[in-house]
C-alpha positions in Angstrom: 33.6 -4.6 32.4 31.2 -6.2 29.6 29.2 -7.9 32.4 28.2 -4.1 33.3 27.6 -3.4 29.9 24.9 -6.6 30.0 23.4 -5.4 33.5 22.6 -2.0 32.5 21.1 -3.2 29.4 19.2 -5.4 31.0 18.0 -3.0 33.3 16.6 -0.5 31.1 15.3 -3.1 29.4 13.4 -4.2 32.4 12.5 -0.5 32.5 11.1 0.0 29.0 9.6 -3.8 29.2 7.5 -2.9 32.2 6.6 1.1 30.7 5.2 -1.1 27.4 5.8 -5.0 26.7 4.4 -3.9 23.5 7.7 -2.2 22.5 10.0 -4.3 23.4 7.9 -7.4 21.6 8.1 -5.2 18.5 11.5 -4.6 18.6 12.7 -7.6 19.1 10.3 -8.6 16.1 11.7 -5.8 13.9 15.6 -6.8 14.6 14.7 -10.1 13.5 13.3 -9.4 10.1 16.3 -6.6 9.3 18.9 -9.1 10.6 16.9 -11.7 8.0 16.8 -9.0 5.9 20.4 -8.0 5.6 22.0 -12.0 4.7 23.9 -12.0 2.1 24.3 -8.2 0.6 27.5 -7.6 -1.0 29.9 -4.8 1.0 28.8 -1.9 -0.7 24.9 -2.6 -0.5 25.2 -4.1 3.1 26.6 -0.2 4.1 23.6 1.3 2.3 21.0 -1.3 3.4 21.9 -0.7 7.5 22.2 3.1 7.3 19.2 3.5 5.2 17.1 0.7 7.8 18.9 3.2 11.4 17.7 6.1 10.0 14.0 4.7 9.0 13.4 3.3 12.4 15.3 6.0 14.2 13.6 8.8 12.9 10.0 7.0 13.3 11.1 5.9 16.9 11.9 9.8 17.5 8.7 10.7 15.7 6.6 8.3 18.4 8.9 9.7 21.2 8.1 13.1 20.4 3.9 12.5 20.3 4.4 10.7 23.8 6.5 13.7 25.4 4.6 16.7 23.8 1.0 15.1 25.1 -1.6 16.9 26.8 -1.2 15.7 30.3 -5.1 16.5 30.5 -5.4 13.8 28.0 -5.3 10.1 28.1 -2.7 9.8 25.3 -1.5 12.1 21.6 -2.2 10.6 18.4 -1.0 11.5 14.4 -4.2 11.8 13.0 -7.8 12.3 14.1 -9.1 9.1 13.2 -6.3 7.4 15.5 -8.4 8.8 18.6 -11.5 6.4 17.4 -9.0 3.2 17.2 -7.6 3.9 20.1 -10.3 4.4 22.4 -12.7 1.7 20.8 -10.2 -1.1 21.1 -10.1 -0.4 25.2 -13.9 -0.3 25.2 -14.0 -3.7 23.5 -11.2 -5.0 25.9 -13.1 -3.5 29.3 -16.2 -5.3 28.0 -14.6 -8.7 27.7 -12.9 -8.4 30.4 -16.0 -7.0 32.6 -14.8 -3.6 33.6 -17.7 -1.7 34.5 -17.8 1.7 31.7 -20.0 4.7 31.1 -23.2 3.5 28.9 -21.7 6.0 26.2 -18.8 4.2 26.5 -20.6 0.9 26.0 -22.7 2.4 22.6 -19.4 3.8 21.0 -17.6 0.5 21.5 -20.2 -1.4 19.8 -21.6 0.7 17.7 -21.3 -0.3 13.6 -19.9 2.4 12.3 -16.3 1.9 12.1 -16.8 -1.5 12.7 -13.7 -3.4 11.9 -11.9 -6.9 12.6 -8.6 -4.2 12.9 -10.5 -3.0 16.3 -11.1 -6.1 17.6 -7.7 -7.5 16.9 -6.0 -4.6 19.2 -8.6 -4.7 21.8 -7.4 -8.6 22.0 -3.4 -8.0 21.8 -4.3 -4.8 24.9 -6.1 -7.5 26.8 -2.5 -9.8 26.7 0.4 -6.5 26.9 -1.8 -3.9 28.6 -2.9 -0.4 27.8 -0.6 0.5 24.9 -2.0 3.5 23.0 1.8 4.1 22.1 3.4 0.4 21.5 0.8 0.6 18.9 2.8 3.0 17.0 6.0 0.8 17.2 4.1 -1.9 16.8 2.6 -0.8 13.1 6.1 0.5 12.1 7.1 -3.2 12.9 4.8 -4.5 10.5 5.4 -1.9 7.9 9.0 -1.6 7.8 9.0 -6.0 8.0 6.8 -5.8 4.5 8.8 -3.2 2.9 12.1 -5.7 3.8 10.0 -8.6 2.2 9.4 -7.0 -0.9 12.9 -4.8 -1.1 13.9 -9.1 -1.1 11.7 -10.0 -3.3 12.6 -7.7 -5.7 16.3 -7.6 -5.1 16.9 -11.2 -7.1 15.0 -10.2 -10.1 15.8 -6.5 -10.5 19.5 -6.1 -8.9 20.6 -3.9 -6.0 20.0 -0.5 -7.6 16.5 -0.9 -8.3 15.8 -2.3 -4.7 17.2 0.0 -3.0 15.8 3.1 -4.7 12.8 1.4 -4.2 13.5 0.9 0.1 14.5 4.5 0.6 10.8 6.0 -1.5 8.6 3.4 0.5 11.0 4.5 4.1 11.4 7.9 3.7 8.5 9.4 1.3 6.6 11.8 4.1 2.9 10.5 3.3 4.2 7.3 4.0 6.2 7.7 6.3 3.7 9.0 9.2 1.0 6.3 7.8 3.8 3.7 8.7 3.6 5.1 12.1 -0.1 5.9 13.0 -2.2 3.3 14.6 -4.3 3.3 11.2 -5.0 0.1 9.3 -2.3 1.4 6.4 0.8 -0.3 7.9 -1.0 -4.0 9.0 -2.7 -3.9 5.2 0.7 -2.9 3.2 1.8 -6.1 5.5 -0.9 -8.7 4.0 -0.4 -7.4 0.7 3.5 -7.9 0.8 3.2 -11.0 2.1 -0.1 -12.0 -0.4 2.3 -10.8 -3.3 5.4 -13.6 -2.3 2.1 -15.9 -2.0 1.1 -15.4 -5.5 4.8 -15.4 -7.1 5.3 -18.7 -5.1 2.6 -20.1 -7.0 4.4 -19.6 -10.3 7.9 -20.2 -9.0 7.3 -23.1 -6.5 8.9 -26.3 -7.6 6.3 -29.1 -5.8 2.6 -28.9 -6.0 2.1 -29.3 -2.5 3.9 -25.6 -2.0 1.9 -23.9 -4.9 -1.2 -25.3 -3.4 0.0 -23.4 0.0 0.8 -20.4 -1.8 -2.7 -20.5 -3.2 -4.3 -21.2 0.4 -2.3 -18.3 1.5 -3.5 -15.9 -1.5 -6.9 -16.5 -0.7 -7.0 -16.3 2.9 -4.3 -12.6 3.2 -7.1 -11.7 0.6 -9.7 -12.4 2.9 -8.4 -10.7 5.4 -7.3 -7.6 3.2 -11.0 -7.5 2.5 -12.5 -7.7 5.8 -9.7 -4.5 6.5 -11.0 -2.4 3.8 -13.6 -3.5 1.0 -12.0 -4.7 -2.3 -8.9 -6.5 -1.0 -10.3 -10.0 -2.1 -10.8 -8.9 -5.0 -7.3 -7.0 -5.9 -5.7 -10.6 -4.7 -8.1 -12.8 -7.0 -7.5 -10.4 -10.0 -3.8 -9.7 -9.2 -3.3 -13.5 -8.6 -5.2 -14.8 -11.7 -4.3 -12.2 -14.0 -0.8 -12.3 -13.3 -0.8 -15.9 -13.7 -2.6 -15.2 -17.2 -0.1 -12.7 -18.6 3.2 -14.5 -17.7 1.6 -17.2 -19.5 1.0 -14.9 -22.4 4.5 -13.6 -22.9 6.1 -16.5 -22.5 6.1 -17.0 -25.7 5.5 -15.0 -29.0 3.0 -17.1 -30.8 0.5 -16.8 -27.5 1.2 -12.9 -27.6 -0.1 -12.9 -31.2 -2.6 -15.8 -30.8 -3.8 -13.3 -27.8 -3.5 -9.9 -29.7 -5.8 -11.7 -32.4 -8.6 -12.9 -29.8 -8.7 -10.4 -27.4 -10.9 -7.5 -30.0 -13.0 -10.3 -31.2 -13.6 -11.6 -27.2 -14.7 -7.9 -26.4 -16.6 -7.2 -29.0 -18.2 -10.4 -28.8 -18.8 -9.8 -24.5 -19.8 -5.9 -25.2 -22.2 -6.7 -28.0 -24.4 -8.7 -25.1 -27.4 -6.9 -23.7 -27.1 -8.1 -20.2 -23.1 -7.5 -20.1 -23.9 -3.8 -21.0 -26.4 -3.9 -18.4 -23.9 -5.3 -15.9 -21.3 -2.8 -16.4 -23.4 0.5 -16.4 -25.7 -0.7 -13.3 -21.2 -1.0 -11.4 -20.5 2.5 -12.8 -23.6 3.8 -11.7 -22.8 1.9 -8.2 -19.1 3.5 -8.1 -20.2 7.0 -9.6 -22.7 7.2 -6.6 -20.2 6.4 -4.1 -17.9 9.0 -6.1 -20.3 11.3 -5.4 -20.5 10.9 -1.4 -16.4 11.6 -1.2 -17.0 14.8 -3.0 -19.9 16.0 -0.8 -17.7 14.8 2.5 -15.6 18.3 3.9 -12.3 18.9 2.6 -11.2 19.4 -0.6 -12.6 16.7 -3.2 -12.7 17.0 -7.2 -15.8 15.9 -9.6 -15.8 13.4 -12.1 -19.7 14.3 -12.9 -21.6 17.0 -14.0 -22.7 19.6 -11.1 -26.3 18.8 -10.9 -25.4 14.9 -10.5 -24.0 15.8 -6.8 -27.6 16.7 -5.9 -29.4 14.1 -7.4 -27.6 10.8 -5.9 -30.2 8.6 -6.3 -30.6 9.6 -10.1 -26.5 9.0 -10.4 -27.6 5.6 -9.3 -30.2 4.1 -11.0 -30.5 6.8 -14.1 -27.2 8.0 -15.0 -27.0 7.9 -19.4 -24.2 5.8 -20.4 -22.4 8.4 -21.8 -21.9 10.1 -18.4 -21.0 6.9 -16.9 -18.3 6.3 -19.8 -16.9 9.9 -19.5 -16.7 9.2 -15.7 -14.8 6.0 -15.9 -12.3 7.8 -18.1 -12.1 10.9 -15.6 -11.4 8.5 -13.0 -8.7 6.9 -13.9 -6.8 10.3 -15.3 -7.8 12.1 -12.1 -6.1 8.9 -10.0 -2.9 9.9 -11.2 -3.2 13.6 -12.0 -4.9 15.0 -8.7 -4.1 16.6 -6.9 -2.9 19.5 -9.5 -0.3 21.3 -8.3 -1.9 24.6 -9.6 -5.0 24.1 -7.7 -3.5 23.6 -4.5 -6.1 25.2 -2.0 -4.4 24.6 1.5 -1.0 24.8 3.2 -1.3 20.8 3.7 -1.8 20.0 -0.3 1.3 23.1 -0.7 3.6 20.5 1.5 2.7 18.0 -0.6 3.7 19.1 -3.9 7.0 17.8 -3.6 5.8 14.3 -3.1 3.2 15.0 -5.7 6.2 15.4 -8.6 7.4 12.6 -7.1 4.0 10.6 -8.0 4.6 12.1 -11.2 7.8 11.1 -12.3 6.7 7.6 -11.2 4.1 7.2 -13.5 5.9 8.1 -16.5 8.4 6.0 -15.2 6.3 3.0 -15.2 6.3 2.2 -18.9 9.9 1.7 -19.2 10.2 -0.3 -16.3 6.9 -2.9 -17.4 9.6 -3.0 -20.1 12.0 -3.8 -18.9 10.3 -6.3 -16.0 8.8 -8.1 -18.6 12.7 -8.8 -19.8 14.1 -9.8 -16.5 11.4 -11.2 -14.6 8.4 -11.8 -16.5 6.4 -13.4 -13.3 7.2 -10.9 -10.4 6.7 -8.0 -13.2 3.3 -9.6 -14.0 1.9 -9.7 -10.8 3.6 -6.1 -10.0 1.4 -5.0 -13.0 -2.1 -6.7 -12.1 -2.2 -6.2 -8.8 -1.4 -2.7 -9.3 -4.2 -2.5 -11.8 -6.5 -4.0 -9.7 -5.4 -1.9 -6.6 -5.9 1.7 -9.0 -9.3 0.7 -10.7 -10.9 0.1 -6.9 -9.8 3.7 -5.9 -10.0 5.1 -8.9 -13.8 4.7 -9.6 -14.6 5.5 -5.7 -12.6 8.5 -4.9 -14.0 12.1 -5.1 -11.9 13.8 -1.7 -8.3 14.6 -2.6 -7.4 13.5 0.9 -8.7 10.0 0.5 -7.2 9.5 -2.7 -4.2 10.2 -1.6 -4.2 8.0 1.4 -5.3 5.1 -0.6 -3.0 5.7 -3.6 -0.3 4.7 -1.2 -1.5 0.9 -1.2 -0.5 0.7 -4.7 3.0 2.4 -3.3 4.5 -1.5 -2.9 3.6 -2.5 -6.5 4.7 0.4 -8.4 7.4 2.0 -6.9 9.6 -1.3 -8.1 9.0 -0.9 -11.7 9.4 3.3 -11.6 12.4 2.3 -10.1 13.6 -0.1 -12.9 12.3 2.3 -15.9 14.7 4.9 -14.2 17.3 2.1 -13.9 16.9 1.7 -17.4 16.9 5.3 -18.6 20.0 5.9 -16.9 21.5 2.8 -18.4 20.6 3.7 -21.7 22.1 7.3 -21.7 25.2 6.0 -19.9 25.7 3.2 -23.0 24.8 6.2 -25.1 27.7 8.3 -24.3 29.8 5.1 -23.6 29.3 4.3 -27.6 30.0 8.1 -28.6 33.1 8.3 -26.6 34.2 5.2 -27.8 33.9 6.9 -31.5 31.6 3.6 -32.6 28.8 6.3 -33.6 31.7 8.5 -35.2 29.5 7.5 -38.9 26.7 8.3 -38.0 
């Protein structure tokens, strides 16, 4: 009777194969990396690892069947989100022009036309010219790429901060709701939290590999995912570089306490020496100006945004950029960075939308107090992964911190620095709960009976 068992699986394999390749290809892609995944766990954790991984790609699976069956039939296809209509349409206007299928002339404009511009488009209109039309294997496709990179880093993470800590941090990055439906859409979320997990076990690699020959590969690799992180969405290079380098920089620093102090001692003198320089000053107001301006643009775009700048700056961009006092631009840049983690305020929700997000918002918010304890406690166990968690994260919150203005866009790019943080709340909770459990472990034990 098992040969039965292999024919009808076949067959509706066959079927779903020939409904959209692009499924299947992903599938088989994901099975892989959770099989890869799931080597070597211990009992206990293997039970939690497969049961949290079914439900993740079950309920997103059920999620993508549901868009597909409640679609408008007078529609081509359903999307998630609004801006999923553009990607999805563009990519088979690029295709149809490679391919020389004759289209509308709008149709021609709107494929090529810069706005939007991405490599992200192109990319899908070239894997649609190989599998077909799939404006839904997309879907499975991106939560094959997000759920791989959140398996990479739950890995990573797993030999230097135990099984607790990993696996809190799995079931925040599967099942938090923002991200969640972003691992899902046909957005460019899911293919960059991809390039930055795997840019991350690049730039660890290149403290950690034992032969020059891999650390120069890890390098290569850093350089090129930032690359493409940065032709995805501006700034990427950059986070890589700085994360990279300065993570590099700070293991260095704590490996030992004499290049802690020696750097305690030189870093004041270093900036007072760089900020007493004319042209540096210059250099950093003329970039706050730059970001404050673009600040400005998320505020004036619809929805709900929240200023960093005086009123009479929003109506004035030009002066924001080339005349805004130095004082404005400092009080900006310290806005920014308090409204990154702050906004948006739960008692200023304005919408049902920011009301269902309120939950996830506390959850932001016991994370960042969290993070403290666990930098702590990083630094202790794994001073190199911790220190490229920690710059790349800084890197990641300065970019979006100094541009956003529109509540909405901060919070969908808050979630790329999701990977790099959630790790280290997760250990700083580890470590709370540790300590109170030792706590009452010493009272009961009558050691603090003295005291």
């Amino acid at each position: 009777m098992k040969w039965w068992w292999a024919v009808a699986a076949g067959v509706v394999l066959g079927v779903i194969y020939t409904l959209s390749p692009l499924t299947v290809l992903s599938l088989g892609a994901l099975t892989w990396a959770i099989c890869a995944a799931g080597r070597g766990l211990c009992e206990g954790e293997r039970r939690w690892f497969w049961c949290l991984i079914t439900a993740a790609v079950a309920l997103r699976l059920s999620a993508i069947a549901a868009l597909f069956l409640t679609a408008d039939p007078a529609q081509p296809f359903a999307s998630f989100f609004g801006d999923e209509e553009l990607y999805k349409f563009r990519t088979v206007w690029l295709r149809n022009l490679g391919q020389g299928i004759a289209m509308s002339p709008a149709d021609v404009i709107y494929g090529v036309d810069a706005t939007g511009r991405t490599p992200y488009t192109f990319a899908l209109a070239l894997l649609q010219a190989v599998v077909g039309d799939a404006p839904y294997g997309m879907h499975v496709m991106n939560m094959t790429l997000y759920i791989g990179a959140v398996l990479a880093l739950y890995r990573l993470v797993r030999a230097a901060y135990g099984t607790a800590v990993s696996l809190a941090g799995l079931i925040a990055l599967l099942f938090l709701p923002s991200l969640f439906f972003w691992s899902i859409s046909v957005l460019k979320e899911p293919l960059t939290v991809f390039m930055l997990a795997v840019e991350l076990a690049c730039a660890v690699a290149i403290v950690r590999a034992p032969r020059l020959w891999q650390k120069a590969l890890a390098a290569a690799g850093v350089v090129l995912l930032g690359m493409a992180m940065d032709s995805l969405r501006a700034g990427g290079l950059l986070t890589a570089a700085v994360g990279t380098v300065g993570g590099i920089a700070l293991a260095f620093v704590l490996a030992r306490g004499s290049r802690l102090v020696g750097a305690l001692v030189a870093a004041p003198i270093a900036i007072a020496i760089v900020a007493s320089s004319g042209a540096i000053q210059d250099r950093v107001l003329s970039n706050l100006r730059y970001v404050a301006f673009h600040h400005a643009g998320h505020v004036l775009t619809p929805g709900y945004s929240y200023p960093l700048l005086e009123p009479h700056h929003y109506f004035d961009r030009a002066y924001v950029l080339n005349a805004l006092p130095p004082v404005d631009a400092g009080r900006f840049a310290v806005k920014a960075a308090w409204s990154y983690f702050a906004q948006p305020l739960p008692w200023q929700a304005q919408s049902r939308a920011l009301l269902a997000y309120l939950p996830e918002q506390i959850v932001w918010y016991v994370m960042a107090l969290l993070l403290p304890v666990g930098v702590v406690a990083g630094m202790r166990r794994d001073r190199a992964l911790t220190s490229m968690l920690v710059m790349h994260a800084a890197a990641a919150i300065v970019l979006v911190a100094l541009t956003s203005g529109n509540i909405g866009t901060l919070i969908r790019h808050r979630s790329l620095a999701f990977p790099y943080l959630v790790w280290l709340s997760a250990l700083g909770g580890h470590e709370l709960v540790r300590m109170v459990l030792d706590r009452h472990g010493r009272e009961g034990s009558g050691l603090d009976g003295d005291r």
